[in-house]
N, C-alpha and C positions, 0 to 999 in steps of 0.2 A: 592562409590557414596555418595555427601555429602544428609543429609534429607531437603534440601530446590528442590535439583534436585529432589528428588525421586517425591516433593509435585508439581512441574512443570505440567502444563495439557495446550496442545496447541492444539484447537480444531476449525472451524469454527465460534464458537460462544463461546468460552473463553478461554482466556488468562492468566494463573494465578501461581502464584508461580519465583522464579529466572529461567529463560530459559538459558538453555545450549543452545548453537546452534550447536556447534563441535558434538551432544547428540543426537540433530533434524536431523540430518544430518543424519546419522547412525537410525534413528526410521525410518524417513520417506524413506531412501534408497534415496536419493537424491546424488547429487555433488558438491562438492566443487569448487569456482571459482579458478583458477591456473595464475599463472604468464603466462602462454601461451597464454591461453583465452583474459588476458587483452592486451597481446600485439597484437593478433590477433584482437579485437577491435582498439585500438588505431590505427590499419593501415588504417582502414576506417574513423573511426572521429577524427583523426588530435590529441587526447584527449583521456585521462581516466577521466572519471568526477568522483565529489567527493565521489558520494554513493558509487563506483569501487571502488576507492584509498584508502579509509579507512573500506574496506570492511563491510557499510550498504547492501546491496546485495553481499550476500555470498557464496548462492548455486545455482545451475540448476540443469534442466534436457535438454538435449541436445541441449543446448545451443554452442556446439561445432557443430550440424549436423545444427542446423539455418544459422551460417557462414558460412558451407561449401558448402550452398544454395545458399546462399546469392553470395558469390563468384562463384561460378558455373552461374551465371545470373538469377537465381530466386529470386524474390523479396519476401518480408516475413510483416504480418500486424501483427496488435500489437492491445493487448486484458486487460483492466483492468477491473476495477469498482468501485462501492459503494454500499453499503446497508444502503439507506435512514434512520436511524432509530433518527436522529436525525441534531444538527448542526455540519459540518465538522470542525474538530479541527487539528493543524495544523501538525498532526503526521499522515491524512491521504494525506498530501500533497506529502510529503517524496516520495511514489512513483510514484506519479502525475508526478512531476519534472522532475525526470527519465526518466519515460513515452514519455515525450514534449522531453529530448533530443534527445532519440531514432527514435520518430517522426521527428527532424531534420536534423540529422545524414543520418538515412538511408530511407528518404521518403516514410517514411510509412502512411501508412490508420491507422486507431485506431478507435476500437468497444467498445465504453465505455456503461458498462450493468449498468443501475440502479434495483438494485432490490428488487423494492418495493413489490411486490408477497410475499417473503420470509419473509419481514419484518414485514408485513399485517398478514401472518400465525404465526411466532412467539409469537408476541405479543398481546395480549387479548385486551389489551383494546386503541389498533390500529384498527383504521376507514379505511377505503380507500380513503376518503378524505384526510386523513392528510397524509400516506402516500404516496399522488400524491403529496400533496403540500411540502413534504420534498424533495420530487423529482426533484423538480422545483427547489424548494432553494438550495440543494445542487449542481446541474448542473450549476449554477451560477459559485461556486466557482472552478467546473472544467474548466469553458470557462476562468475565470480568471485567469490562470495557463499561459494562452497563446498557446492552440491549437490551429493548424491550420484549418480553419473555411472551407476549402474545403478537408479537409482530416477525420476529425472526424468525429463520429454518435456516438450521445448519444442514446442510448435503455432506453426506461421504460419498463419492462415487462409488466407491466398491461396494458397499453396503446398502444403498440408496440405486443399483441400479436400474431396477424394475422403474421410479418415477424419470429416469432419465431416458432409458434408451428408445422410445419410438418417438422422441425428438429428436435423438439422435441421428438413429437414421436415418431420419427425415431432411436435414442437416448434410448429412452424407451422402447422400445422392447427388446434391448439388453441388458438390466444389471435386475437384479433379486432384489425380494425383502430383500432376504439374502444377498447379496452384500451389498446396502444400511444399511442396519441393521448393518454388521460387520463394516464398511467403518464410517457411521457417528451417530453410537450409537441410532439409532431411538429404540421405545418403543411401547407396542402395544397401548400405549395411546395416540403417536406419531400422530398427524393428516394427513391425505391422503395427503391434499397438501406440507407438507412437507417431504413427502416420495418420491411427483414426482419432485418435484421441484429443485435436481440436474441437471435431464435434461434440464430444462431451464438454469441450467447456462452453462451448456458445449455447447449451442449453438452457442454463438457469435467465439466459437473456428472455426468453419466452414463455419461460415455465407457470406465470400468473397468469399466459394468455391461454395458455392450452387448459390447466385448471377453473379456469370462469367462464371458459367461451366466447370472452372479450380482448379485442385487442387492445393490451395495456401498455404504454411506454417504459420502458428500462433506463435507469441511469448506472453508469459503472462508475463507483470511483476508485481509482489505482496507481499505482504508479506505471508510468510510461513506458516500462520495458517490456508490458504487457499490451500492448497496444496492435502489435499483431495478429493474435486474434479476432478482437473485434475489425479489423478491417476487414477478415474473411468472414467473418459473422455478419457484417452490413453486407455484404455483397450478396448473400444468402438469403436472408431476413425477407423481400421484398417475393421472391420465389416461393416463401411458406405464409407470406399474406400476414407478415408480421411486421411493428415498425422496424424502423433499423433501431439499435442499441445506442442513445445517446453515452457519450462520455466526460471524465475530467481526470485529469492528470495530475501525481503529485512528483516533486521530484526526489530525489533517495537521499536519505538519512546518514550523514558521513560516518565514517568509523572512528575511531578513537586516535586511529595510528595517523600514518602522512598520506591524504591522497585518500580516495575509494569510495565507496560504499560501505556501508556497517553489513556483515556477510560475515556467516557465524564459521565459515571455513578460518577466518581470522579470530578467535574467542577472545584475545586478550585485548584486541579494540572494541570488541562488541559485549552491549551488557544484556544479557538474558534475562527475562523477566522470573526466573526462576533464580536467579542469581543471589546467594547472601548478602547482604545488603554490605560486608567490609569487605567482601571479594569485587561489587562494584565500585567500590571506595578508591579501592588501591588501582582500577581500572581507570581513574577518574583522573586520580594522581600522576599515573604514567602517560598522559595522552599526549597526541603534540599540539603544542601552539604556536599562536604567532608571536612568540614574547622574543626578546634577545637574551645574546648567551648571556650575560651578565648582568647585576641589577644594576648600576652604574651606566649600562647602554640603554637601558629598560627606561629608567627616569629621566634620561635624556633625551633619546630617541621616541620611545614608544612603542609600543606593539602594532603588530599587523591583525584585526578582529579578522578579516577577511579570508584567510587560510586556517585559522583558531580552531581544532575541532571543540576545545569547551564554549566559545563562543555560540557555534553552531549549535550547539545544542539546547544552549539560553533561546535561541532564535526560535528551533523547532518546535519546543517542547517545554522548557523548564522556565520561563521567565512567558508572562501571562499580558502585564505591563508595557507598551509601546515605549512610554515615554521611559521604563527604567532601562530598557534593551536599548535604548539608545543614548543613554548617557552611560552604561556601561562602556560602549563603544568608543563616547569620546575621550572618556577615563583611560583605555586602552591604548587610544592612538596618544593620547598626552601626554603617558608615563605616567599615570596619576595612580594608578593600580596597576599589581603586579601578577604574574600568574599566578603566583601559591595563593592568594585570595580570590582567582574566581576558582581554581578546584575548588577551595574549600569549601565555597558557596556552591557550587556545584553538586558536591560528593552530596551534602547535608540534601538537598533537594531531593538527589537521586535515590540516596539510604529513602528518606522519607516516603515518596512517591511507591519503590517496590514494596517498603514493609508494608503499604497500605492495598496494594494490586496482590501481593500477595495471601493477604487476607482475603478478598474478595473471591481470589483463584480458589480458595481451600474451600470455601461457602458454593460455588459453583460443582462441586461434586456432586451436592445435593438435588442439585437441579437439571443437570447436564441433558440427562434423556429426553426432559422435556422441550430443548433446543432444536431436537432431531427432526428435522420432517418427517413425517409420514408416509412409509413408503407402500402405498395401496394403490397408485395410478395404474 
């Protein structure tokens, strides 16, 4: 095991070090997506979309008993989020996207939890004002995404907690304080509210079941640092006569810079979807690649796509095309192109893409309340 894996730490609430994911896979006791899996999707949506095809979502958990539901004539809702703790950058879209096609595909409902509660407890010198108002802003950039505006419910905890808490509780009774403790590292300095406030988020996993008085299947889709949760959430589930919470996994969105995760604590690798579209430009421009230091080594040699964060983001997001993604690639390795022409090809995408989401986000004002659930449980 090389010393950048051993220094790897993927937790709720940090991300840090080279992630193995074949490594998370085997920690967290999860699954890996199979050639089966994807084709048993594609019989339903016509399509393997791109995060599938190039393996951005990589694992589950029974995401093979969700289909087999699903096919059986049980319909199954779909469960994300955010933790308000800032502006959304565009690596939390990654499984937004997802989210909307699975939302299309298989007509689903979708419970998206904002959780400002969590974020209001974390952070010291978080108001509860600003985390409603990041609440607000951020939900913007989810309506933008293109949910369907009779199918979604956006949650605030704080706001929304009358439809949450006697699931909550419910929730709460069952899992111990040593549980939490082992599960997400709390301390006895640890404050109360962030020892209950699991329960709040395994709620929305049930929230269509207790609403109809049917037991309805959940899928989450998320990235993997989240995965914690739901393990305490499965364990519970079977206790409230609820299924367990299937899942799927994506993996994170590199930054701009060397190494990481895109993490808005770093702003100048990370592009905010609020961002001018020549401030992500010049973000574009500075990133690092796998080019060499000279163009002379470059055409000789070739670049490395594989550490490239502009490449990665061809891969993730900006390049739609398999076959052009991969003859970028060999262009790359070949020296046949250089890095000042994939930023530039890059930038042009990125400019394009925000001015267009940002339109969309300005249109979502008008609409935004009607995202909210309903909070009359």
């Amino acid at each position: 095991m090389s010393e950048k894996n051993e220094d790897m730490i993927v937790t709720p609430w940090k991300v840090s070090g080279e992630v193995d994911y074949d490594r998370l896979i085997e920690q967290f006791g999860t699954q890996p997506i199979t050639e089966n899996l994807l084709e048993r999707i594609r019989k339903h949506t016509g399509e393997i979309h791109l995060q599938l095809r190039r393996r951005i979502f990589f694992s589950h958990r029974d995401l093979d008993w969700i289909l087999d539901m699903y096919e059986a004539g049980k319909k199954f809702v779909l469960y994300t989020g955010r933790g308000p703790s800032g502006p959304v950058h565009i690596g939390h879209l990654v499984p937004w996207f997802f989210t909307k096609h699975l939302q299309d595909k298989f007509d689903a409902k979708l419970y998206f939890q904002m959780t400002d509660d969590e974020k209001f407890l974390m952070h010291p010198e978080f108001t509860l004002g600003k985390v409603i108002d990041l609440t607000y802003d951020n939900a913007l950039d989810v309506i933008a995404v293109g949910f369907d505006p009779e199918k979604t419910f956006i949650i605030s905890d704080v706001n929304h907690i009358k439809t949450l808490y006697k699931l909550a509780i419910r929730v709460a009774k069952h899992v111990t304080f040593s549980t939490v403790r082992a599960v997400f590292g709390f301390e006895e300095s640890s404050n109360i509210g962030m020892i209950f406030f699991p329960a709040i988020q395994a709620v929305p996993c049930f929230i269509e079941s207790m609403l109809t008085g049917e037991n309805v299947p959940c899928l989450i889709p998320a990235a993997i640092d989240q995965d914690p949760y739901w393990r305490m959430t499965r364990d519970v589930a079977p206790k409230l006569g609820y299924y367990k919470p299937a899942q799927i996994h994506c993996k994170f969105m590199p930054g701009l810079g060397r190494g990481g995760k895109m993490s808005a604590s770093m702003p100048e690798t990370c592009i905010f979807t609020t961002d001018p579209p020549e401030v992500a430009e010049r973000k574009v421009w500075n990133a690092f690649t796998g080019g060499k230091p000279t163009l002379k080594e470059q055409r000789l040699e070739g670049g490395d796509p594989s550490i490239c964060t502009v490449f990665q983001y061809f891969s993730f997001f900006f390049e739609e095309d398999d076959k052009a993604l991969k003859e970028l690639e060999v262009r790359c390795r070949s020296g046949d192109i250089i890095c000042g022409e994939c930023k530039e090809k890059l930038a042009e995408r990125v400019k394009r893409f925000l001015s267009e989401h940002q339109k969309r986000r300005e249109k979502a004002k008008d609409v935004i309340n009607d995202f909210f659930i309903d909070d009359k449980v």
